[in-house]
mmCIF entry with sequence, helices, sheets and N, C-alpha, C, O atoms, coordinates in Angstrom:
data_MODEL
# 
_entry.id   MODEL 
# 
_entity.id                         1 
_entity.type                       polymer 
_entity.pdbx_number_of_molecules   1 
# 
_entity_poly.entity_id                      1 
_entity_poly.type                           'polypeptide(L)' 
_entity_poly.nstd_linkage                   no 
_entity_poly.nstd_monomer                   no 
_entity_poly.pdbx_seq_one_letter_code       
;(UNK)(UNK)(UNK)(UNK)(UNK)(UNK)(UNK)(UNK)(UNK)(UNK)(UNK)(UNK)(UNK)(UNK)(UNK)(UNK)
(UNK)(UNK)(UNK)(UNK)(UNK)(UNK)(UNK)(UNK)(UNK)(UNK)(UNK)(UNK)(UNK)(UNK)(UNK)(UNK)
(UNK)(UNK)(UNK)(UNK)(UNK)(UNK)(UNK)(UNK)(UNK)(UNK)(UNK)(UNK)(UNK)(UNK)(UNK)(UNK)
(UNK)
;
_entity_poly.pdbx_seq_one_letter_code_can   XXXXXXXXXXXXXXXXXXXXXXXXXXXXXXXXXXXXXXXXXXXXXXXXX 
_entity_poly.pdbx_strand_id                 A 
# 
loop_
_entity_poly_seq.entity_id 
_entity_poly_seq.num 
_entity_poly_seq.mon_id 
_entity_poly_seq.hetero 
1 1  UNK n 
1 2  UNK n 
1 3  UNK n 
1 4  UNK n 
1 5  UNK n 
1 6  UNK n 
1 7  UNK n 
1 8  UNK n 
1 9  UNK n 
1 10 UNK n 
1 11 UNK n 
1 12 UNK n 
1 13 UNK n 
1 14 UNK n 
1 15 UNK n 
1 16 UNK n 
1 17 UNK n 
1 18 UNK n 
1 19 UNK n 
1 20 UNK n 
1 21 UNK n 
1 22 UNK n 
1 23 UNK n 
1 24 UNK n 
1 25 UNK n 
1 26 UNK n 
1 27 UNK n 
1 28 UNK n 
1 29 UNK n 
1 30 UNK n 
1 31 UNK n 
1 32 UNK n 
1 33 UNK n 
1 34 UNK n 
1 35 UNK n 
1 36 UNK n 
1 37 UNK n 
1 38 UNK n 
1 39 UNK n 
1 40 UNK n 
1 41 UNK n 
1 42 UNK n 
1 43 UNK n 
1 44 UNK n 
1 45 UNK n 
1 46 UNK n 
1 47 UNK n 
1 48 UNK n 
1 49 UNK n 
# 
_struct_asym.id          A 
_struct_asym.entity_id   1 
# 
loop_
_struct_conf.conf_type_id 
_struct_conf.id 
_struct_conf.pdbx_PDB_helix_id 
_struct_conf.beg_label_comp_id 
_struct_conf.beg_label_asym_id 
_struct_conf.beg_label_seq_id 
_struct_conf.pdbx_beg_PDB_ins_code 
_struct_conf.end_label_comp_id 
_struct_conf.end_label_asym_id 
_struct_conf.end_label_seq_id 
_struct_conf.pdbx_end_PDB_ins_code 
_struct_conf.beg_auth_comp_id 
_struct_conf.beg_auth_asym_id 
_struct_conf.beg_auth_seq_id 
_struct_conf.end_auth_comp_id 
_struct_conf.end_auth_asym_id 
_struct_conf.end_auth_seq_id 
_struct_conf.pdbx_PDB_helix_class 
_struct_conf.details 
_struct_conf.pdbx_PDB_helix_length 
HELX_P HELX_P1 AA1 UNK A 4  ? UNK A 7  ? UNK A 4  UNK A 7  5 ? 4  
HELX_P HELX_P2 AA2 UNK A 10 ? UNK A 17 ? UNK A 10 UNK A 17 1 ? 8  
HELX_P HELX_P3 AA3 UNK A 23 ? UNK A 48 ? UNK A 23 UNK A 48 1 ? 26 
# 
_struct_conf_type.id          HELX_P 
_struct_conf_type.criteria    ? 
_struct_conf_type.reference   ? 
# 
loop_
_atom_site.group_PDB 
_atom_site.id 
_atom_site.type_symbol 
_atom_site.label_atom_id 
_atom_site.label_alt_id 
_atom_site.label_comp_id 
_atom_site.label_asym_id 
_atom_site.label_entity_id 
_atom_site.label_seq_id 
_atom_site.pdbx_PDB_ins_code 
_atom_site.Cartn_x 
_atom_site.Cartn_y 
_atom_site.Cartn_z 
_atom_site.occupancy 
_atom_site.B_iso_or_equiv 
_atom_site.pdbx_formal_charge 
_atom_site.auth_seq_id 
_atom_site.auth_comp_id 
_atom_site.auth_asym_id 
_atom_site.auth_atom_id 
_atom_site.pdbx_PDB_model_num 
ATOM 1   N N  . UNK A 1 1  ? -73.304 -21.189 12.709  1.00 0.00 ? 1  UNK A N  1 
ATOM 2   C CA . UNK A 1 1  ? -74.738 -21.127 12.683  1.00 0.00 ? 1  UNK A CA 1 
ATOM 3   C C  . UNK A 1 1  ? -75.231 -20.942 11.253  1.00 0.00 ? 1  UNK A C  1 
ATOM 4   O O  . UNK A 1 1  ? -75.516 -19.820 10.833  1.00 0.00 ? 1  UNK A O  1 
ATOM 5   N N  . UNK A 1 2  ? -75.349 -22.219 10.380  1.00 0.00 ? 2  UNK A N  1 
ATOM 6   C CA . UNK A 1 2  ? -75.611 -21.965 8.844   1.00 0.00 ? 2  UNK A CA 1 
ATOM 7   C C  . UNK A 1 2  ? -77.324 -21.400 9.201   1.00 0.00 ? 2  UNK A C  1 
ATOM 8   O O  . UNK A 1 2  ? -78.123 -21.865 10.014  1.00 0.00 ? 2  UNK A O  1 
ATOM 9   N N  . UNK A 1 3  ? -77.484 -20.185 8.204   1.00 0.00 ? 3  UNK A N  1 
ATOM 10  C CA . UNK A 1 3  ? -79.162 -19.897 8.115   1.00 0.00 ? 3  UNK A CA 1 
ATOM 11  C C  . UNK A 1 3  ? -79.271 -18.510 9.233   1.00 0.00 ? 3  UNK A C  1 
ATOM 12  O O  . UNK A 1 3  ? -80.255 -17.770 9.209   1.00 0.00 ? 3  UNK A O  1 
ATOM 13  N N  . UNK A 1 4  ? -78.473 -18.364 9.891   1.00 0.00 ? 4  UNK A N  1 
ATOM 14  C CA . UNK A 1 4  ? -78.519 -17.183 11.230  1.00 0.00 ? 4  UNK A CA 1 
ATOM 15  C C  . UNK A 1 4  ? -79.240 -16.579 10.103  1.00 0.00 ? 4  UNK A C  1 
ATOM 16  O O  . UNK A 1 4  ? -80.414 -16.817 9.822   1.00 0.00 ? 4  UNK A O  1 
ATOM 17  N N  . UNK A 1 5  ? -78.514 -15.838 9.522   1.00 0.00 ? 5  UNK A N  1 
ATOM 18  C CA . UNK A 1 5  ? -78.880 -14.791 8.710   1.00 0.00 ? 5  UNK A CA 1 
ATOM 19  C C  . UNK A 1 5  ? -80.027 -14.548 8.666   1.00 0.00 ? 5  UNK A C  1 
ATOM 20  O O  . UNK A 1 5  ? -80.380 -13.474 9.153   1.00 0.00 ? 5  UNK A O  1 
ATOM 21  N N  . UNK A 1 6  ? -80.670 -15.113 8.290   1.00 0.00 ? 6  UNK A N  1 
ATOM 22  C CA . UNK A 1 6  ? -81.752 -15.305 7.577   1.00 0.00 ? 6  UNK A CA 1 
ATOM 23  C C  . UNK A 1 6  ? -83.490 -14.820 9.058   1.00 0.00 ? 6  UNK A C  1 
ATOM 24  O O  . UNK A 1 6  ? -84.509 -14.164 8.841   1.00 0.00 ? 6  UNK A O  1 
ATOM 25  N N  . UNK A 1 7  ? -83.105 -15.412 10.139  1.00 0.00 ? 7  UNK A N  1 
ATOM 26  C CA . UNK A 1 7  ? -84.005 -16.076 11.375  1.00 0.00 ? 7  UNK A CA 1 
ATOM 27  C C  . UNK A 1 7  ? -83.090 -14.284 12.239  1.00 0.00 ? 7  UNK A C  1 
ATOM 28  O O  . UNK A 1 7  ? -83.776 -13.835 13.157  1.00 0.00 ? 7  UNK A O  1 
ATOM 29  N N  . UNK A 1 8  ? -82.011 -13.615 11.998  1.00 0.00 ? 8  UNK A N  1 
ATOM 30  C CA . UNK A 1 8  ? -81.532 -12.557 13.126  1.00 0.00 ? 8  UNK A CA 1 
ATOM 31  C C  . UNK A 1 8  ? -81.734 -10.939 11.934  1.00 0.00 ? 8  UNK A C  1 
ATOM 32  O O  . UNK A 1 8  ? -81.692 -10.895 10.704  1.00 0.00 ? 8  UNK A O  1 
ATOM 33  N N  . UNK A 1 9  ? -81.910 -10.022 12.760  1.00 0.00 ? 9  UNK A N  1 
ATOM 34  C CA . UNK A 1 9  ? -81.802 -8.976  12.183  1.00 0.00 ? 9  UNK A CA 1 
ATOM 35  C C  . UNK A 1 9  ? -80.304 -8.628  12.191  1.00 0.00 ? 9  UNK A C  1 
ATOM 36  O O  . UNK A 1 9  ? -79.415 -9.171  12.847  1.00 0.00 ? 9  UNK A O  1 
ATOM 37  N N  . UNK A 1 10 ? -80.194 -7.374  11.124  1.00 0.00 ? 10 UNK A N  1 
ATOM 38  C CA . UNK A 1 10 ? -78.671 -7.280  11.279  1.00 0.00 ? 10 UNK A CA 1 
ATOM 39  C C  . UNK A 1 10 ? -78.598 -6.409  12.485  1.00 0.00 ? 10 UNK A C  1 
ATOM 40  O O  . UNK A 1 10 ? -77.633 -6.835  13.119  1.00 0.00 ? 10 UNK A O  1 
ATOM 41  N N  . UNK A 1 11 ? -78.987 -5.673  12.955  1.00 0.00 ? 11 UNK A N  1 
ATOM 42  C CA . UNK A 1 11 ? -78.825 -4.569  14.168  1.00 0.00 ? 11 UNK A CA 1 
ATOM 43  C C  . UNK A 1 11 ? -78.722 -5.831  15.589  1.00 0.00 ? 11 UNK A C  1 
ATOM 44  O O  . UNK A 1 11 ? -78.081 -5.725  16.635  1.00 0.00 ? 11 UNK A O  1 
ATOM 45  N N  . UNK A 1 12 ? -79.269 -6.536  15.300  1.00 0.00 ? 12 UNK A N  1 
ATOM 46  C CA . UNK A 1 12 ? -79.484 -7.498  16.341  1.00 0.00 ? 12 UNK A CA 1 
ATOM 47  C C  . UNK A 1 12 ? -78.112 -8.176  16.553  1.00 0.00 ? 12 UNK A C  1 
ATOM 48  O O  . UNK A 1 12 ? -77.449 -8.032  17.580  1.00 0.00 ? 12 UNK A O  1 
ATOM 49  N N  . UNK A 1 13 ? -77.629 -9.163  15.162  1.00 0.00 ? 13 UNK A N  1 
ATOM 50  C CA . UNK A 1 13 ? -76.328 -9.495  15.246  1.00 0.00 ? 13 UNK A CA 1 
ATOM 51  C C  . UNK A 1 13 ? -75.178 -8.804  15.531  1.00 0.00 ? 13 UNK A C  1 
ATOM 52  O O  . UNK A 1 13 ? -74.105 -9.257  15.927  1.00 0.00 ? 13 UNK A O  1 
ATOM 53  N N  . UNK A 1 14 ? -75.608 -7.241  15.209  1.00 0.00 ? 14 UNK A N  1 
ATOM 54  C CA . UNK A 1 14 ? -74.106 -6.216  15.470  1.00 0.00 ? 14 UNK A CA 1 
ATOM 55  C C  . UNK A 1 14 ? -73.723 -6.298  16.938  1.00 0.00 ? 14 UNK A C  1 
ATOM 56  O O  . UNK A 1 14 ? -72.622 -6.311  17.487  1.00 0.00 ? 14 UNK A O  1 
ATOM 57  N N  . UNK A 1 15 ? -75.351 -6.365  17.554  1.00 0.00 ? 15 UNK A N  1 
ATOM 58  C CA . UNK A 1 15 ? -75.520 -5.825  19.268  1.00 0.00 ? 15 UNK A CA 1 
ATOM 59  C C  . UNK A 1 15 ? -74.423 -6.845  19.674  1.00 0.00 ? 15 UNK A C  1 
ATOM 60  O O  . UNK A 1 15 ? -73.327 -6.505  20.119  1.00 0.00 ? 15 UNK A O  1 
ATOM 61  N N  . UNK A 1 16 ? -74.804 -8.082  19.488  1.00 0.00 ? 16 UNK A N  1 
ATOM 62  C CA . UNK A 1 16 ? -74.461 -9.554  19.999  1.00 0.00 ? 16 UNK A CA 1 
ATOM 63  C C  . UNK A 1 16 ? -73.105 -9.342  19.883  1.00 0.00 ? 16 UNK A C  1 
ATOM 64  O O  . UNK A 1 16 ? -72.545 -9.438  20.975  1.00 0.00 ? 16 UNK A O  1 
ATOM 65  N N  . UNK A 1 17 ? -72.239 -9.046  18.801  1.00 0.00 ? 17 UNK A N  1 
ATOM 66  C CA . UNK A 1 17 ? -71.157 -8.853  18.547  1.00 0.00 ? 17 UNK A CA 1 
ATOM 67  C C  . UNK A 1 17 ? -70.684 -7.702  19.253  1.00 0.00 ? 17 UNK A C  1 
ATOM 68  O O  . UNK A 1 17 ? -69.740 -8.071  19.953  1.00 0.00 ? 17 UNK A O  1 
ATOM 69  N N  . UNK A 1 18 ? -70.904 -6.467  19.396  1.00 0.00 ? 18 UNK A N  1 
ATOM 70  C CA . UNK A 1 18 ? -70.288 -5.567  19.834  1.00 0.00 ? 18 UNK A CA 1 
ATOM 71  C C  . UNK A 1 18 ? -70.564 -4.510  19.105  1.00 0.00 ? 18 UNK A C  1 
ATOM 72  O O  . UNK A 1 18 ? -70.952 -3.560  19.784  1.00 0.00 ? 18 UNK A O  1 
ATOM 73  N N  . UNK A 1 19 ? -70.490 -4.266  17.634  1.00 0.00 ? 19 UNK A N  1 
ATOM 74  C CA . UNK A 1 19 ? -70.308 -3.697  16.614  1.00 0.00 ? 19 UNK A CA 1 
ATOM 75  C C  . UNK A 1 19 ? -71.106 -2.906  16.505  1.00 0.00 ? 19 UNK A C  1 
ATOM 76  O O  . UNK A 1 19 ? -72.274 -3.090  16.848  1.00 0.00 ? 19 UNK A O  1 
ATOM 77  N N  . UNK A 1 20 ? -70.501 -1.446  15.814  1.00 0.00 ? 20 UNK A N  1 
ATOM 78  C CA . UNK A 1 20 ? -71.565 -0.131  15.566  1.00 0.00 ? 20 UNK A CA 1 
ATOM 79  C C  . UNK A 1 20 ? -72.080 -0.691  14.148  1.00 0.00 ? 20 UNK A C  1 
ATOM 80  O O  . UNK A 1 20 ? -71.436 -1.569  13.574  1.00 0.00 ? 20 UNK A O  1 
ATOM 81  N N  . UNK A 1 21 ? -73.401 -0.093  13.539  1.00 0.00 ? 21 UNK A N  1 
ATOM 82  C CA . UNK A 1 21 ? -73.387 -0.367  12.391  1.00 0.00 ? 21 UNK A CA 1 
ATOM 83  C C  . UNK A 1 21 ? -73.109 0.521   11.350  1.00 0.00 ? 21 UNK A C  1 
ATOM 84  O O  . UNK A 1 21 ? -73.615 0.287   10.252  1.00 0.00 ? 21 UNK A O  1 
ATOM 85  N N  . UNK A 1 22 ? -72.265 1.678   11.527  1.00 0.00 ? 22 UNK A N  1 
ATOM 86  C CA . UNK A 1 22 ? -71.266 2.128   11.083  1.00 0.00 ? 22 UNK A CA 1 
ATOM 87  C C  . UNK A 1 22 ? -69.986 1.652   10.936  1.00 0.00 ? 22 UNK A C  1 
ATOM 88  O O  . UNK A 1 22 ? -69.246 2.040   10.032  1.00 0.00 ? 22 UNK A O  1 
ATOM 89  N N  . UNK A 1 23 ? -69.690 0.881   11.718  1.00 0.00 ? 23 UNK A N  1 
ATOM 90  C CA . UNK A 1 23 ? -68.088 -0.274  11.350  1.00 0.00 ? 23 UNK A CA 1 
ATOM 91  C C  . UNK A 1 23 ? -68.595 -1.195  10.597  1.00 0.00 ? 23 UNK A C  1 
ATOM 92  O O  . UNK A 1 23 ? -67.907 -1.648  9.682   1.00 0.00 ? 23 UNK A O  1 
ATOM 93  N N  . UNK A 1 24 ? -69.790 -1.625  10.802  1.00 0.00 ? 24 UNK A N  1 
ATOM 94  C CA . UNK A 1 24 ? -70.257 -2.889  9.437   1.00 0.00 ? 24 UNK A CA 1 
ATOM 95  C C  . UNK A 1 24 ? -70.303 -2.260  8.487   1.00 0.00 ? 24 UNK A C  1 
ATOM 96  O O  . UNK A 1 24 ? -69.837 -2.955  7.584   1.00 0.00 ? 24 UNK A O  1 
ATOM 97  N N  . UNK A 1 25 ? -70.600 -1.306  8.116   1.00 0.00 ? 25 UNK A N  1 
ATOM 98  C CA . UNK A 1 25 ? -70.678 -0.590  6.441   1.00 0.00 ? 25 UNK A CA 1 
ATOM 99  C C  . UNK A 1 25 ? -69.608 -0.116  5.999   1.00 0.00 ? 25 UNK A C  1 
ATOM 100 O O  . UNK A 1 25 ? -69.196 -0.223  4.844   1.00 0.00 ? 25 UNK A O  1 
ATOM 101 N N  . UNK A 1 26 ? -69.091 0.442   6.901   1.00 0.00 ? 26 UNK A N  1 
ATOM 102 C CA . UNK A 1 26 ? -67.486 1.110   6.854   1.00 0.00 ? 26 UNK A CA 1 
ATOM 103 C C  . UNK A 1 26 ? -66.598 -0.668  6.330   1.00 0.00 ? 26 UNK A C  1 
ATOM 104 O O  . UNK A 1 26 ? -66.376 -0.868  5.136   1.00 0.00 ? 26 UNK A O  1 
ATOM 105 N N  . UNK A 1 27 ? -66.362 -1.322  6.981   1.00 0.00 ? 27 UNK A N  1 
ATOM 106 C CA . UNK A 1 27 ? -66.002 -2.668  6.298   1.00 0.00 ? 27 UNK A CA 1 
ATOM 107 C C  . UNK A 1 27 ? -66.509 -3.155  4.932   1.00 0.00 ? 27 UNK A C  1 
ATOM 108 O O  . UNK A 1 27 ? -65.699 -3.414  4.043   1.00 0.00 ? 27 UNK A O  1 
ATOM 109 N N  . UNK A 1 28 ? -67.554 -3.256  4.785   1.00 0.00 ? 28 UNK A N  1 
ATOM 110 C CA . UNK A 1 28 ? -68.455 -3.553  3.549   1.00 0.00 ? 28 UNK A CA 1 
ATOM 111 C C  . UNK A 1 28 ? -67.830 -2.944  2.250   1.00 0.00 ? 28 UNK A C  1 
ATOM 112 O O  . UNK A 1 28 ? -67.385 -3.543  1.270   1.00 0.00 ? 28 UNK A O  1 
ATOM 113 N N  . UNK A 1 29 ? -67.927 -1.315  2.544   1.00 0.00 ? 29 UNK A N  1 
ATOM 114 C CA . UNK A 1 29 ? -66.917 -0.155  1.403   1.00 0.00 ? 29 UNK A CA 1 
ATOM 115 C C  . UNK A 1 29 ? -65.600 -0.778  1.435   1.00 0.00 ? 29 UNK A C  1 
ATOM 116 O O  . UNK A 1 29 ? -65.211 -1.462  0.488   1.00 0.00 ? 29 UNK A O  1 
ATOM 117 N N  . UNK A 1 30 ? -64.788 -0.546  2.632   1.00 0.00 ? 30 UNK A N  1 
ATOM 118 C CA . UNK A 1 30 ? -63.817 -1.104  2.174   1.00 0.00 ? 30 UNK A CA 1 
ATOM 119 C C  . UNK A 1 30 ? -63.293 -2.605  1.301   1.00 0.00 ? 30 UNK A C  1 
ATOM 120 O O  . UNK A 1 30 ? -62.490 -2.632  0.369   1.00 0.00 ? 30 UNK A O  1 
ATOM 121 N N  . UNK A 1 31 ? -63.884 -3.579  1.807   1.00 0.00 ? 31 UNK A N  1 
ATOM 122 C CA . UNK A 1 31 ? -64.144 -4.864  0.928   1.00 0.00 ? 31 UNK A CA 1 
ATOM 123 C C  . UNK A 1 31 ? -64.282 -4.335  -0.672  1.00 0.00 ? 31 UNK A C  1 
ATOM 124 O O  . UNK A 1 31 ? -63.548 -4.832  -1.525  1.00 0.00 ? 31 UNK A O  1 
ATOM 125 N N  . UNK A 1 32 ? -65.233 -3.334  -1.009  1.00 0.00 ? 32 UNK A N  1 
ATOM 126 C CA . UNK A 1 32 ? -65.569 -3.443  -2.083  1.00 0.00 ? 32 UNK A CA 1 
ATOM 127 C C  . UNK A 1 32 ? -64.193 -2.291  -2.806  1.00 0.00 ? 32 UNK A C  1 
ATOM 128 O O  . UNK A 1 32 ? -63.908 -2.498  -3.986  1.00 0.00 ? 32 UNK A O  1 
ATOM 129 N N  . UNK A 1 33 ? -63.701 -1.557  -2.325  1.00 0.00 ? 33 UNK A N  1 
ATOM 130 C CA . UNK A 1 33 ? -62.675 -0.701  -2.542  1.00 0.00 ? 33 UNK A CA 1 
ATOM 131 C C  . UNK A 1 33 ? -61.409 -1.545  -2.845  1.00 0.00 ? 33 UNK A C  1 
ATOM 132 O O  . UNK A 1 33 ? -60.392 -1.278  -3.486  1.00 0.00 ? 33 UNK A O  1 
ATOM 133 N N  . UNK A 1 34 ? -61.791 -2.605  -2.200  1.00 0.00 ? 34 UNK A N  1 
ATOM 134 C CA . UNK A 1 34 ? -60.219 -3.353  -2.443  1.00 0.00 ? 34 UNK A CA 1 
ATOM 135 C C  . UNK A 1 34 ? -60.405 -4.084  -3.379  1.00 0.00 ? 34 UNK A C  1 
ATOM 136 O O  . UNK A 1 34 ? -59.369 -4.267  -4.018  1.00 0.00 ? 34 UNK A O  1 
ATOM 137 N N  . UNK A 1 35 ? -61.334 -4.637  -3.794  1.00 0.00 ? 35 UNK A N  1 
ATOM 138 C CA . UNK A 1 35 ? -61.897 -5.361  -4.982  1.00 0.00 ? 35 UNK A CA 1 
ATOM 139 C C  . UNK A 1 35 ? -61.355 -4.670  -5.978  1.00 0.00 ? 35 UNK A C  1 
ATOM 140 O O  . UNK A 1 35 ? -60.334 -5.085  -6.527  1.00 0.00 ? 35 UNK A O  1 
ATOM 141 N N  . UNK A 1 36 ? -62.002 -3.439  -6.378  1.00 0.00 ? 36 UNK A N  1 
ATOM 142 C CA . UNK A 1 36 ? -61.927 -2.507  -7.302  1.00 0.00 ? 36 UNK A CA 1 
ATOM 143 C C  . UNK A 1 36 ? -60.078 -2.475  -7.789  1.00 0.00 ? 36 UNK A C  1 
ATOM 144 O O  . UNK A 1 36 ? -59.587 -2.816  -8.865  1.00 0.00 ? 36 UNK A O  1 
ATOM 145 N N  . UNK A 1 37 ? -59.392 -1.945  -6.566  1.00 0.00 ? 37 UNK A N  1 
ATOM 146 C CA . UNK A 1 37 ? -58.428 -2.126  -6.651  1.00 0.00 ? 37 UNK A CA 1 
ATOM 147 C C  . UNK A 1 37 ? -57.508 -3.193  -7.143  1.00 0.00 ? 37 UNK A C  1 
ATOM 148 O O  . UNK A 1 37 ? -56.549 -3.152  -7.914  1.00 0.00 ? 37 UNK A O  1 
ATOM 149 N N  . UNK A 1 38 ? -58.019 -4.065  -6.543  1.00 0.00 ? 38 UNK A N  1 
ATOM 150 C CA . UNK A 1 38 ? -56.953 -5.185  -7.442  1.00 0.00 ? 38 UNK A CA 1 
ATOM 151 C C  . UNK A 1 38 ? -57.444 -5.831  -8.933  1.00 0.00 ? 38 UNK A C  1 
ATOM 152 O O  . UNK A 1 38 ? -56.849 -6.613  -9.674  1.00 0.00 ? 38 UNK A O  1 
ATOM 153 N N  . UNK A 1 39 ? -58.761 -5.191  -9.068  1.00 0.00 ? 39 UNK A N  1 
ATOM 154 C CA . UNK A 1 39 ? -58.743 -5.512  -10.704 1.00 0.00 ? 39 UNK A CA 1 
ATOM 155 C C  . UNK A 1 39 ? -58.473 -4.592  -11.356 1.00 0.00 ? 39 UNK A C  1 
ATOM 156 O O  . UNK A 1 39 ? -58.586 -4.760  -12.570 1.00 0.00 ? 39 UNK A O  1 
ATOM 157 N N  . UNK A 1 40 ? -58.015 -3.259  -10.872 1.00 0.00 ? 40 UNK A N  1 
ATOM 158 C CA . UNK A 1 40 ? -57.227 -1.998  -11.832 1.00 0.00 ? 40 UNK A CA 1 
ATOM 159 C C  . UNK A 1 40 ? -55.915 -2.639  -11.554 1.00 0.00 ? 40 UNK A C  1 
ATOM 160 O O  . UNK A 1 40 ? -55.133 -2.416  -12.478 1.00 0.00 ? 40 UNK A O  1 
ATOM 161 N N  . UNK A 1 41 ? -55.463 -3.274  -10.712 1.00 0.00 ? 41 UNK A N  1 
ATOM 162 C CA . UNK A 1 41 ? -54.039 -3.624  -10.360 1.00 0.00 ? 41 UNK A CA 1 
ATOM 163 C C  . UNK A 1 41 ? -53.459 -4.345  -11.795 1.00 0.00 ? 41 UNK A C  1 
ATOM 164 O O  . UNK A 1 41 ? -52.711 -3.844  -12.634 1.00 0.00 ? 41 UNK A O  1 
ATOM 165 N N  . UNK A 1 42 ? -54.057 -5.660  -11.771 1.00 0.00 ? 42 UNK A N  1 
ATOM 166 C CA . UNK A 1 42 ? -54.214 -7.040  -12.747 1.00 0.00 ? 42 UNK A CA 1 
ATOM 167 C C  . UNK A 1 42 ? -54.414 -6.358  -14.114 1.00 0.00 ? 42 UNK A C  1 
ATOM 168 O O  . UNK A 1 42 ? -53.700 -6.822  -15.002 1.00 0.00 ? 42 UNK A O  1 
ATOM 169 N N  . UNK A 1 43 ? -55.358 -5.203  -14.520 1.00 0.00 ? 43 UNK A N  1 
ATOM 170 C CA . UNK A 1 43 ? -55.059 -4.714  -15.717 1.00 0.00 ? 43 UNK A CA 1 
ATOM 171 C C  . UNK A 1 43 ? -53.943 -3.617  -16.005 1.00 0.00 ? 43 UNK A C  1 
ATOM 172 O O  . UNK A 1 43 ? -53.584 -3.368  -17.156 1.00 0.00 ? 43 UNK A O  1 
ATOM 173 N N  . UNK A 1 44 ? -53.504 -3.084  -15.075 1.00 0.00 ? 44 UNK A N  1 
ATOM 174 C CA . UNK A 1 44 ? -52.128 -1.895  -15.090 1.00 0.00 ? 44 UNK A CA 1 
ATOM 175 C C  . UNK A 1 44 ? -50.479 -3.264  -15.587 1.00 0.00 ? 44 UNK A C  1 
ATOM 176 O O  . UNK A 1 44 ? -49.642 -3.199  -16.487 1.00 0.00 ? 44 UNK A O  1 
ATOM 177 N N  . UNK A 1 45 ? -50.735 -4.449  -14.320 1.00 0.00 ? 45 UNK A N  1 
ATOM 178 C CA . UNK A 1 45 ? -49.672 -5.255  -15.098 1.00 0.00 ? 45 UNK A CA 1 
ATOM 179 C C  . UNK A 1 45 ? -49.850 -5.642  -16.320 1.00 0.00 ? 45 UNK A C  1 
ATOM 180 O O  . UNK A 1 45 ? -48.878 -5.446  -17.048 1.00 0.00 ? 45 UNK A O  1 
ATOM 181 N N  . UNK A 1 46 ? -50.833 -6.167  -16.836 1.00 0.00 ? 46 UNK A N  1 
ATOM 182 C CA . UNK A 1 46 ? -51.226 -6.540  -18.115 1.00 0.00 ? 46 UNK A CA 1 
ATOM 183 C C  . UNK A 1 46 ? -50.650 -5.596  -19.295 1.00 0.00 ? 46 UNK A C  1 
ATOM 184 O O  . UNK A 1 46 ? -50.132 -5.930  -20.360 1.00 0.00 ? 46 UNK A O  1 
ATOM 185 N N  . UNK A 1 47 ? -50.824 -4.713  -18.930 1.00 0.00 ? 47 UNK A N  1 
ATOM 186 C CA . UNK A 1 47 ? -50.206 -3.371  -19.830 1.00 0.00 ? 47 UNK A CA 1 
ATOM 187 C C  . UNK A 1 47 ? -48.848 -2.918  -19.709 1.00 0.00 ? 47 UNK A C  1 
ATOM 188 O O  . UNK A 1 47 ? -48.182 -2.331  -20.562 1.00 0.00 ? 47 UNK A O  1 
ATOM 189 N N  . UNK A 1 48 ? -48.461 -3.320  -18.347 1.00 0.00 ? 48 UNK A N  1 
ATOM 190 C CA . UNK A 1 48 ? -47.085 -2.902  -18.392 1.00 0.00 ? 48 UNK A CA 1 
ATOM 191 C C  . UNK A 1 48 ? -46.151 -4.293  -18.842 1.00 0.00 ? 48 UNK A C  1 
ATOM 192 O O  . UNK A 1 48 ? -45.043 -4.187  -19.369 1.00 0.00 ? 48 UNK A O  1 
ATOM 193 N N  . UNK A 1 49 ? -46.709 -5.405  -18.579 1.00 0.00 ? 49 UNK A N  1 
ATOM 194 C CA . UNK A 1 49 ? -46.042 -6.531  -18.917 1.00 0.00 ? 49 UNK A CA 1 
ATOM 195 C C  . UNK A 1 49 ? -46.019 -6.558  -20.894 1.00 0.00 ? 49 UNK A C  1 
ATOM 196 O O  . UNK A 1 49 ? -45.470 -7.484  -21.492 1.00 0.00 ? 49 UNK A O  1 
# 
């Protein structure tokens, strides 16, 4: 569904899905936690290489 986004609320899409919107944010952090992580990763080899 290109554009949902845009035309659904997010509380609306969670319902549809199942989802608390505490597991959507809780996902979101994590996404961004792992990010973080693998660009301290990529500079720790850099240094150890």
């Amino acid at each position: 569904m290109p554009g949902a986004r845009h035309h659904n609320k997010l509380a609306d899409l969670l319902l549809v899905a199942g989802l608390a919107c505490s597991a959507f944010y809780y996902q979101c952090q994590a996404i961004q936690r792992a990010d973080q992580q693998s660009v301290m990763e990529a500079r720790i080899r850099t240094v150890y290489d």
